[in-house]
C-alpha positions in Angstrom: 19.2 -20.2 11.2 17.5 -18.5 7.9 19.8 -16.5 5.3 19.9 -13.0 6.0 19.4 -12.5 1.9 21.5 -10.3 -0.5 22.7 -7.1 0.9 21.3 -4.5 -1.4 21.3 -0.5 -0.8 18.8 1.7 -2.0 19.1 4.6 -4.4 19.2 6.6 -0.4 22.5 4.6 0.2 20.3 2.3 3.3 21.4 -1.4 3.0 19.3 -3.7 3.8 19.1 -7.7 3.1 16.4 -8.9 1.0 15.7 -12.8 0.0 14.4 -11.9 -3.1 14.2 -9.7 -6.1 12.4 -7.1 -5.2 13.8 -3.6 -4.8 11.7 -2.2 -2.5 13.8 -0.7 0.5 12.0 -1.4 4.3 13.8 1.7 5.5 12.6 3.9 3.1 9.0 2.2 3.3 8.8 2.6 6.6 10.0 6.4 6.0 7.3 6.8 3.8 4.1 4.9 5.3 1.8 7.7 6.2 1.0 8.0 9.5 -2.7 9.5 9.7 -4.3 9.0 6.8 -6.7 5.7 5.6 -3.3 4.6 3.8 -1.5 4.0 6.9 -4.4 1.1 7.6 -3.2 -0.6 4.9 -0.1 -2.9 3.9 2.8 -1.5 1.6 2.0 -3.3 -1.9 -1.6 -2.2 -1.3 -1.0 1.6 -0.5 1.9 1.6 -3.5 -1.3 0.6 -5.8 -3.3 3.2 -4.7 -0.5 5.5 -5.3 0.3 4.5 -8.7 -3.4 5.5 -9.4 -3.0 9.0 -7.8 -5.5 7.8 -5.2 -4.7 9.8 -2.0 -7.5 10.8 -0.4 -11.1 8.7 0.2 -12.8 11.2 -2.0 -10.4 9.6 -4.8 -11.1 6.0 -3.6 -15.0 7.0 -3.9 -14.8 7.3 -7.3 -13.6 3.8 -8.1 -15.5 0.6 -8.1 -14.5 -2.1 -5.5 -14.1 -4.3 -8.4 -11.7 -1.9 -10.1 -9.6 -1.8 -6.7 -9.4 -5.4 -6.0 -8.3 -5.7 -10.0 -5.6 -3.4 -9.0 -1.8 -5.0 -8.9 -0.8 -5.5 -4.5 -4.6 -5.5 -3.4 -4.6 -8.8 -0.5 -7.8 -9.9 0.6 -7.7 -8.4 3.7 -7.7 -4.7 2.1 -11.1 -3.9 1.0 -13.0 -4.3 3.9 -10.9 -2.4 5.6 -11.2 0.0 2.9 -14.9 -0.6 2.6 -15.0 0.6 6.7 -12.6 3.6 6.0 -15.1 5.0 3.7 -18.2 4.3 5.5 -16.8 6.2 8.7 -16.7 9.0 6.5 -20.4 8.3 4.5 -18.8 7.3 1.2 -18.8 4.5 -0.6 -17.4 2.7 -3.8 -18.9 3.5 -6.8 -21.4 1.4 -8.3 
């Protein structure tokens, strides 16, 4: 059976365990995610990039290069293309 991990709590008093050292809490993630917008297609680190980069709507991505996104700290591989279709389904595309 696999360690649980450390029990940490969160600044919004959940505990949770975690294996490593990083402090993001699931519960308050998962609070978080939004549920109808492009960022919901997404995984966490990705979306949190985005985010730091007040990038919030796909007028905002449209103004970025891909190469700029992918450069971007929690961009996976599997991101931009779904990205790339996110934009096209609304006639935008990344900047050139």
């Amino acid at each position: 059976m696999a360690a649980k991990g450390t029990l940490k709590t969160c600044k919004k008093g959940h505990q949770f365990y975690k294996n490593s050292d990083c402090p993001t809490c699931p519960i308050c993630e998962e609070e978080h995610k939004p549920k109808d917008s492009f960022l919901a297609l997404i995984g966490a680190p990705a979306r949190r990039a985005l985010e730091r980069e007040n990038i919030k709507t796909l007028e905002d991505l449209a103004k970025w290069s891909e190469k700029e996104i992918v450069n971007l700290h929690g961009m996976g591989p599997s991101t931009i293309p779904k990205l790339k279709k996110a934009l096209s389904e609304y006639g935008l595309y990344f900047k050139s």
